[in-house]
Backbone as CSV, one residue per row, in Angstrom:
resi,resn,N_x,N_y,N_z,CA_x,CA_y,CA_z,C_x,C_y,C_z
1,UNK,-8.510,34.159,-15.062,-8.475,32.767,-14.680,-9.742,32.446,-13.905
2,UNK,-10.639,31.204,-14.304,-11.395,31.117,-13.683,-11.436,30.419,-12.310
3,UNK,-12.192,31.284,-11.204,-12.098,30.771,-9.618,-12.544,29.319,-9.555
4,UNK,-12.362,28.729,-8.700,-12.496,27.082,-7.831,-13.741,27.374,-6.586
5,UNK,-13.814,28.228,-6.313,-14.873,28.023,-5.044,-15.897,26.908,-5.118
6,UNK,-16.823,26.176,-5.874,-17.713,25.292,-6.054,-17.155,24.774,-4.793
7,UNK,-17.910,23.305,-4.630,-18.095,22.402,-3.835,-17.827,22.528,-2.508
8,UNK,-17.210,21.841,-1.734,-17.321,21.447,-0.032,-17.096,22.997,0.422
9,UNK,-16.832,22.919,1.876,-16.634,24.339,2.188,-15.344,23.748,2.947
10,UNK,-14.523,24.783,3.241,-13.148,24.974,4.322,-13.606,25.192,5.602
11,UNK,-12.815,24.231,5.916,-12.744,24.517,7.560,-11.104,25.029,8.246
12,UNK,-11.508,25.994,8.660,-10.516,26.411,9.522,-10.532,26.177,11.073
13,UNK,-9.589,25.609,11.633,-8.974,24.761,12.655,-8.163,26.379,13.983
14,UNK,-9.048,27.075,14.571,-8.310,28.124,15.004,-9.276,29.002,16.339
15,UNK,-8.359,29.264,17.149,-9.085,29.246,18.986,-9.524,30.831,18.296
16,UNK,-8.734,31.719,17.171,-9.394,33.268,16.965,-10.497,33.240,16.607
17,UNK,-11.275,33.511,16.916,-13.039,33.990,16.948,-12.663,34.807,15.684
18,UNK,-11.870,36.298,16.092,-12.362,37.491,14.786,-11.241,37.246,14.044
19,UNK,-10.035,36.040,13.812,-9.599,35.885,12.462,-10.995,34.631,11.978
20,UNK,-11.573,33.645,12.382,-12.533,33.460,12.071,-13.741,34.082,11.234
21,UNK,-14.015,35.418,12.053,-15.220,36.447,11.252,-14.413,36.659,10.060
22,UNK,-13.147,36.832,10.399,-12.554,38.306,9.331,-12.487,37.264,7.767
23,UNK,-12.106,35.982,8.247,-11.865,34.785,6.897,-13.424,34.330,6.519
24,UNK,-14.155,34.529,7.377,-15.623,34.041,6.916,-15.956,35.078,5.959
25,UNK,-16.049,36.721,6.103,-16.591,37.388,5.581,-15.498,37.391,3.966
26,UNK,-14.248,37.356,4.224,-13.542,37.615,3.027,-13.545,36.384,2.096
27,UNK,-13.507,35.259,2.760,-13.508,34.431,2.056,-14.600,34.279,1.299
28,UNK,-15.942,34.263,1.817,-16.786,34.326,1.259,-17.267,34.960,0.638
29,UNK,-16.779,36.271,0.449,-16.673,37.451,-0.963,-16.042,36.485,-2.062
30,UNK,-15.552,35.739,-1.764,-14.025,34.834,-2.885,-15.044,33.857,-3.322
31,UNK,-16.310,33.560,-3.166,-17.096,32.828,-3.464,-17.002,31.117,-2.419
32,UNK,-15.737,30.955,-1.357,-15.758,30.174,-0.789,-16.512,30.178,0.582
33,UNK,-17.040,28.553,0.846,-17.824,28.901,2.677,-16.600,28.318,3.475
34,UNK,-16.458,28.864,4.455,-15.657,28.714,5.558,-16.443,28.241,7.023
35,UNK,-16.222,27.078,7.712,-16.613,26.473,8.878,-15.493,26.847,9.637
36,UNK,-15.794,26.871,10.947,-14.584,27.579,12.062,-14.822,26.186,13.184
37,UNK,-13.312,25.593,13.239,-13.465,24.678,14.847,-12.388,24.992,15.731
38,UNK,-12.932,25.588,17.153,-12.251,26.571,17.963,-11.206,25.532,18.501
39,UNK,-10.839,23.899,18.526,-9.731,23.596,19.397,-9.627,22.570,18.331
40,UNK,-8.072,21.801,18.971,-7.443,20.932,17.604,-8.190,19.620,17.884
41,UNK,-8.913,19.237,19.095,-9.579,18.050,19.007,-10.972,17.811,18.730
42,UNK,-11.812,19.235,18.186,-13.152,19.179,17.158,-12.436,19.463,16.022
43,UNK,-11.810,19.716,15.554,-11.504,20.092,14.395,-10.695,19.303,13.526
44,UNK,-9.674,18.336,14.922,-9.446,16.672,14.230,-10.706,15.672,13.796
45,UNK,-11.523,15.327,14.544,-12.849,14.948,14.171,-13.821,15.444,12.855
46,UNK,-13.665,16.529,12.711,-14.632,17.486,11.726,-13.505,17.045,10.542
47,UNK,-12.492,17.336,10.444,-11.643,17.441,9.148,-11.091,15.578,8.915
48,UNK,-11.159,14.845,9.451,-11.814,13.614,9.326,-12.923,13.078,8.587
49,UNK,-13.799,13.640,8.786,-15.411,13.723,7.807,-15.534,13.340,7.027
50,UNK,-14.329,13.966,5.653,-14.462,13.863,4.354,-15.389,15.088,4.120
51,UNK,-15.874,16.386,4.687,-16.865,17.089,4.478,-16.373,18.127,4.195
52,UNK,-14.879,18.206,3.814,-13.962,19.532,3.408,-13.399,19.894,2.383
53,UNK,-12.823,20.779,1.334,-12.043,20.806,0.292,-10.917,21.141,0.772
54,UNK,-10.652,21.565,2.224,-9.265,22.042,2.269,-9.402,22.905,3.745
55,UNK,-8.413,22.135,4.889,-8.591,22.176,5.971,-6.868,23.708,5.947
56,UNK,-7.334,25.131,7.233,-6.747,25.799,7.578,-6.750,25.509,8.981
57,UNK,-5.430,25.562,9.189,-5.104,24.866,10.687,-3.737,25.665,11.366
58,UNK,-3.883,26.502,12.474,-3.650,26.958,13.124,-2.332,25.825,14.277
59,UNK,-1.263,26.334,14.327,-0.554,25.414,15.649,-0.852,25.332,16.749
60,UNK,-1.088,26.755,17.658,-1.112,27.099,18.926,-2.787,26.877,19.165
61,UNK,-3.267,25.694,19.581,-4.598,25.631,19.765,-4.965,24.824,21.074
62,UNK,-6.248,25.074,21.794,-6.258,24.360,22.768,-6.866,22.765,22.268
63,UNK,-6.474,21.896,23.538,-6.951,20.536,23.078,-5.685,19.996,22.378
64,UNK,-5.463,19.484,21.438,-4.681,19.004,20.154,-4.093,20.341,19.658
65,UNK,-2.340,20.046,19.524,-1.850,21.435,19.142,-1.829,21.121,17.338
66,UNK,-1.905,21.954,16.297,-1.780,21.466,15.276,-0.596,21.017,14.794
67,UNK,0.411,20.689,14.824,1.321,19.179,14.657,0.716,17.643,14.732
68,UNK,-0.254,18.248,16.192,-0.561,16.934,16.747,-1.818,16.184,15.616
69,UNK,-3.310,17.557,15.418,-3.841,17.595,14.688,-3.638,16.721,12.923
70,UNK,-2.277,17.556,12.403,-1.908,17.099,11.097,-1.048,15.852,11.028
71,UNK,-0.538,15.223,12.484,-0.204,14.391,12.439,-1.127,13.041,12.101
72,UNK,-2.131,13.010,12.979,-3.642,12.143,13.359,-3.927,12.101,12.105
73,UNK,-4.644,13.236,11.148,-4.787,13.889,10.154,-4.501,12.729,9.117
74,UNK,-3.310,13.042,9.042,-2.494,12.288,7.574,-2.312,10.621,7.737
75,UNK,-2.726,9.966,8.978,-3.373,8.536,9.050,-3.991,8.002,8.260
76,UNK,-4.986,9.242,8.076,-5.655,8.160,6.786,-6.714,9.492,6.408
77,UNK,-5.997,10.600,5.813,-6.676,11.572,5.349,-5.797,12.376,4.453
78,UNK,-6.013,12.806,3.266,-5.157,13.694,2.149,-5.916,14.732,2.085
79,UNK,-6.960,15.786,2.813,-7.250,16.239,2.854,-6.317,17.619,2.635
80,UNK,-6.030,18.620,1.507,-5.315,19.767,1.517,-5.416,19.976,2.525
81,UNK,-4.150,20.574,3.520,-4.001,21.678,4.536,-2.756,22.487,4.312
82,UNK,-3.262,24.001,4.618,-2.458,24.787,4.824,-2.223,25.517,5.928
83,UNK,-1.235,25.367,6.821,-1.112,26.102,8.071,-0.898,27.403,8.177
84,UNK,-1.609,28.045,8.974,-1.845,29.647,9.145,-1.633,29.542,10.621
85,UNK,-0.517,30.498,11.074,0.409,30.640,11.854,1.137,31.783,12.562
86,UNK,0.905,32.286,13.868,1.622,33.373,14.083,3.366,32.427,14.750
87,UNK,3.687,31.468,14.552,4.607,30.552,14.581,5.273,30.498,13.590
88,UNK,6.277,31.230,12.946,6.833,30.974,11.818,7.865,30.971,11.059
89,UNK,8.613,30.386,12.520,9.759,30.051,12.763,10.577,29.385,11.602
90,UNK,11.364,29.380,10.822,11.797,28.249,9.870,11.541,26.765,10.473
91,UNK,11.637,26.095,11.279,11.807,24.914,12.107,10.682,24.962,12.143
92,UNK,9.641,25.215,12.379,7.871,25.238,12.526,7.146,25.103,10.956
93,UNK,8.014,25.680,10.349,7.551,25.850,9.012,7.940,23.959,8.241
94,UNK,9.156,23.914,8.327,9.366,22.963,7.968,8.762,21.592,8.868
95,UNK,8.926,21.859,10.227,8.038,20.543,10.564,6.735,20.288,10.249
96,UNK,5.831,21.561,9.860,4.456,21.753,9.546,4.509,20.882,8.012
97,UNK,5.496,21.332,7.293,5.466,20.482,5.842,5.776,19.127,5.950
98,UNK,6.715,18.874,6.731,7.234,17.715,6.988,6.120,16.645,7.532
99,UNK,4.956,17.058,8.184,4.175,16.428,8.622,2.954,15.981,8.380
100,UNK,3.348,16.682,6.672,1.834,16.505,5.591,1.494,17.695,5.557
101,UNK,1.550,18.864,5.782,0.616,20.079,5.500,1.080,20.396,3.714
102,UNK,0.154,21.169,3.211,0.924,21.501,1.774,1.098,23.006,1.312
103,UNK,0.987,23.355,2.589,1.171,25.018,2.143,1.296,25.750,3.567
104,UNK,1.895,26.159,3.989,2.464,27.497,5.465,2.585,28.810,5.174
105,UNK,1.686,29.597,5.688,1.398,30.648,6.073,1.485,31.510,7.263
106,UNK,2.633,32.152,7.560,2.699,33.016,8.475,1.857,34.240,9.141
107,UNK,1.207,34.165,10.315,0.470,35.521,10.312,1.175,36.265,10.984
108,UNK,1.237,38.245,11.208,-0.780,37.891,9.858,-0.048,37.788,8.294
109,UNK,-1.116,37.937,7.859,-0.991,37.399,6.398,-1.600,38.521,5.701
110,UNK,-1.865,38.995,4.426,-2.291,39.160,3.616,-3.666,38.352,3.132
111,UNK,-5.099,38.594,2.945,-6.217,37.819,2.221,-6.098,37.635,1.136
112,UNK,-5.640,38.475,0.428,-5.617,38.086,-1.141,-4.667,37.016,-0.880
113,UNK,-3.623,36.859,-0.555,-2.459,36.112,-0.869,-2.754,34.504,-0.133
114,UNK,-3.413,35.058,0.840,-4.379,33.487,1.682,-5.360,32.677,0.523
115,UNK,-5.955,33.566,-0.488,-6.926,33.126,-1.204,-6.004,32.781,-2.658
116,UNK,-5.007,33.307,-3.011,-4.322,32.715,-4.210,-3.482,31.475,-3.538
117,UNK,-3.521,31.174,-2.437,-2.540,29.715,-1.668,-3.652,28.808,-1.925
118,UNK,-4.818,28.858,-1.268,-6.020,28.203,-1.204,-6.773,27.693,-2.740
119,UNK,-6.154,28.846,-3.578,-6.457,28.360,-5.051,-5.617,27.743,-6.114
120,UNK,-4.454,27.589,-5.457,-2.948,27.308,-5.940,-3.401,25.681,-5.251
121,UNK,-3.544,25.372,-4.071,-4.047,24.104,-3.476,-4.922,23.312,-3.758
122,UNK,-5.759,23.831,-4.301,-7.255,22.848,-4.588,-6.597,22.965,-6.362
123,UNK,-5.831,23.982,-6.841,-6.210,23.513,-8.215,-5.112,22.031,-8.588
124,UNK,-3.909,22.387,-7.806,-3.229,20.695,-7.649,-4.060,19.554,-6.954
125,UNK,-4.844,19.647,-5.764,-5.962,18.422,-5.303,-6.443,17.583,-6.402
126,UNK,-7.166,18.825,-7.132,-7.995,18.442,-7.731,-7.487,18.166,-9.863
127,UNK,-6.129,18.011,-9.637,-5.472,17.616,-10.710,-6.329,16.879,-11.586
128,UNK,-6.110,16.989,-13.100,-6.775,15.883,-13.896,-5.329,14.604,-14.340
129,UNK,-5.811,13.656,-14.563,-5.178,12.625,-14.787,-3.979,13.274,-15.913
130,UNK,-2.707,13.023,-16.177,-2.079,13.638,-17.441,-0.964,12.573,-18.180
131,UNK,-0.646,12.825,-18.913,0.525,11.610,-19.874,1.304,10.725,-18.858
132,UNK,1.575,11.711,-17.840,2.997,10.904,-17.183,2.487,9.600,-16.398
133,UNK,1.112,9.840,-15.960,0.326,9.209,-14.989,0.476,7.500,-15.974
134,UNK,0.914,6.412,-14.660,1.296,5.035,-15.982,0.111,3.896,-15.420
135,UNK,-0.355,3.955,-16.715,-1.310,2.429,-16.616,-1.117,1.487,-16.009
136,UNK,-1.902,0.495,-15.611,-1.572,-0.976,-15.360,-0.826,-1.314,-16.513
137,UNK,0.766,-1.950,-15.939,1.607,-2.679,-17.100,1.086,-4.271,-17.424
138,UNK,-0.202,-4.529,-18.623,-0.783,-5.783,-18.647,-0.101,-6.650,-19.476
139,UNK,0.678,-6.021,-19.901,1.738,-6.425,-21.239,2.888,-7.557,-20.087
140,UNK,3.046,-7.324,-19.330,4.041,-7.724,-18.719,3.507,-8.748,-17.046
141,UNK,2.218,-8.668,-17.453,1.377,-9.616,-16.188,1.712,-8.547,-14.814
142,UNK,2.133,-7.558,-14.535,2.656,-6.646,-13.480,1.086,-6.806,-12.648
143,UNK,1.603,-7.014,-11.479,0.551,-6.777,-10.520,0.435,-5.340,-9.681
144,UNK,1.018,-4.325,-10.334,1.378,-3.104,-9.809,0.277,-1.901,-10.723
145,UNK,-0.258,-1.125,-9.472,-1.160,-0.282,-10.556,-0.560,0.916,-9.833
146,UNK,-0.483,1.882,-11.146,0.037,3.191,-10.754,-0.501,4.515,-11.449
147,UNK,-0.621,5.139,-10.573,-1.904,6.820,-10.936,-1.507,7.739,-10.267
148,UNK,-0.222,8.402,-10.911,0.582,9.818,-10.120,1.205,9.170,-9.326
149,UNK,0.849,9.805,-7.877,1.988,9.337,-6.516,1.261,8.196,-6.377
150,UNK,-0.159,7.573,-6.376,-0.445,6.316,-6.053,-0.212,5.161,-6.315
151,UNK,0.146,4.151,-5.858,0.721,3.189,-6.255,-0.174,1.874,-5.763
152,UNK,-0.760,0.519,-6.442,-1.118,-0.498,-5.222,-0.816,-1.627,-5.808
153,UNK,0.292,-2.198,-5.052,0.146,-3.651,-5.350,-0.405,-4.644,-4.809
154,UNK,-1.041,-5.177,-6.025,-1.959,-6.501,-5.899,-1.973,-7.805,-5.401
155,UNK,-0.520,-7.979,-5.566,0.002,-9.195,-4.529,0.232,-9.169,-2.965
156,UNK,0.456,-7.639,-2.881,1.236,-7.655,-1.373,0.146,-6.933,-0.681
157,UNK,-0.800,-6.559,-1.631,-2.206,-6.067,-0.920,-1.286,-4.711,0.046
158,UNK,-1.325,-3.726,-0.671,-0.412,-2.697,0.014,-0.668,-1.666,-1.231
159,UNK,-1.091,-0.478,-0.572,-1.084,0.968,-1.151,0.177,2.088,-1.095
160,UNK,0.265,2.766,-1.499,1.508,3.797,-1.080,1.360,4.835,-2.046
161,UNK,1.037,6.339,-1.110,0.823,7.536,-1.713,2.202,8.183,-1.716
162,UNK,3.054,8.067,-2.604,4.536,8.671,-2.168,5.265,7.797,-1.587
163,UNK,5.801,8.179,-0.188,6.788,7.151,0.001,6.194,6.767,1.504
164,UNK,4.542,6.814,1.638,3.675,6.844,2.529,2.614,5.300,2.146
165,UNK,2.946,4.733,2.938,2.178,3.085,3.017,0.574,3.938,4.112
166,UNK,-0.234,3.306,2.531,-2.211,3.877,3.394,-2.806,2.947,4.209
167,UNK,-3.046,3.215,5.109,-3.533,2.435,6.004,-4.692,1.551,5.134
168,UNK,-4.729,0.575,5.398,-5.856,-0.589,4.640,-6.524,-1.454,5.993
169,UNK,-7.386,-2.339,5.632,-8.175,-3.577,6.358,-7.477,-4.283,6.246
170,UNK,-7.844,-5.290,6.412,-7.210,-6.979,6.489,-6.362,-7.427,5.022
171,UNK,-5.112,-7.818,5.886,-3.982,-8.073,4.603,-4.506,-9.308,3.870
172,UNK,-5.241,-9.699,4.419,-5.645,-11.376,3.380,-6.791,-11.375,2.419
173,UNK,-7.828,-9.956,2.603,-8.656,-9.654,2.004,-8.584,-9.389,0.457
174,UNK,-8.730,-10.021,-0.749,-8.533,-9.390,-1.848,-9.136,-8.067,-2.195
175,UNK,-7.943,-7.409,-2.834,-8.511,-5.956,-4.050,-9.360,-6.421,-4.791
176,UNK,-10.849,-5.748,-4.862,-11.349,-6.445,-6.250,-11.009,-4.666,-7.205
177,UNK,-10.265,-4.495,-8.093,-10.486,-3.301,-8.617,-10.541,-3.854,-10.219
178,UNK,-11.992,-3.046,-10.933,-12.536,-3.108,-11.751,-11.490,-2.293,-12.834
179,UNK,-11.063,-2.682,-13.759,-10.089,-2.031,-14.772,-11.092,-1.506,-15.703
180,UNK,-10.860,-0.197,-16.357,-11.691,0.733,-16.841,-10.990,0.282,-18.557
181,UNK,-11.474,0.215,-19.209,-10.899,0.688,-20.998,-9.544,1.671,-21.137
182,UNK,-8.982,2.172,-21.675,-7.925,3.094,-22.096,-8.009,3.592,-23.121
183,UNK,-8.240,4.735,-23.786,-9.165,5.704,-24.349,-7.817,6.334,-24.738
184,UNK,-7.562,6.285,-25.936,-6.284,7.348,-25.903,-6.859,9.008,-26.230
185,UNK,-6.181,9.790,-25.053,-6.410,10.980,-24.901,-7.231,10.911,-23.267
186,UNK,-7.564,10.251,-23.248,-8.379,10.419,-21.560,-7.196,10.116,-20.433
């Protein structure tokens, strides 16, 4: 199967210095780069950016604990995260999912098994469009456009990724969105 490493690099969100080294050096055998931010309130800022493929985030951190982190986070960021955790409690696990993360990891962990999560993650991110995914209904004047979990309607000027309303600008502002052709097979 061919690897995903290309593009942005990972940042991991974590006060350990040498799980830091130990994920820099392995990961980057895996062909991925890894950035390290030692507390949850650089590493809320940094994973904000847009400068990541997929944020590892630690709970027990100084500054911002990561709950707090993935809470802020998922405001207005879909950025993959998977929490890596010596916390791994069922109740920790599930509030970590519950709060937007998309993958929990207990430490320690296993590397290989850190690097098949991390590739299991970006290869859903980075999904291609597929059958189920439904067009603008133009047949029916629908002011509703829909692409997987995304949803936006045009009248009420309102987005929703799931059952998650995206933060937007000004409700009176029109969508201008440019409608593309429909290509059967694309």
């Amino acid at each position: 199967m061919a690897a995903i490493p290309a593009g942005k690099p990972i940042l991991l969100i974590d006060d350990d210095a040498e799980l830091g080294n130990l994920l820099e050096d392995y990961l980057g055998r895996e062909g991925f780069r890894l950035e390290v931010a030692g507390d949850g309130t650089e590493g809320l800022a940094r994973a904000r950016s847009g400068a990541y493929s997929l944020v590892l985030l630690d709970i027990m951190l100084p500054g911002l604990d990561g709950f707090e982190v993935i809470k802020e986070l998922r405001k207005g960021s879909y950025v993959p995260v998977i929490m890596l955790t010596a916390r791994g409690d069922e109740v920790d696990r599930i509030v970590g999912l519950e709060l937007g993360a998309d993958d929990y990891l207990p430490k320690p962990f296993n590397p290989r098994e850190l690097t098949a999560r991390i590739k299991a993650v970006l290869r859903r991110a980075e999904r291609k469009p597929q059958a189920s995914d439904t067009p603008p209904d133009e047949t029916q004047g629908s002011k509703m456009l829909r692409f997987a979990e995304l949803s936006i309607d045009l009248e009420a000027y309102q987005a929703r990724l799931g059952d998650s309303e995206l933060p937007h600008g000004c409700p009176t502002t029109p969508l201008h969105i440019t409608p593309f052709p429909r290509h059967k097979g694309n």
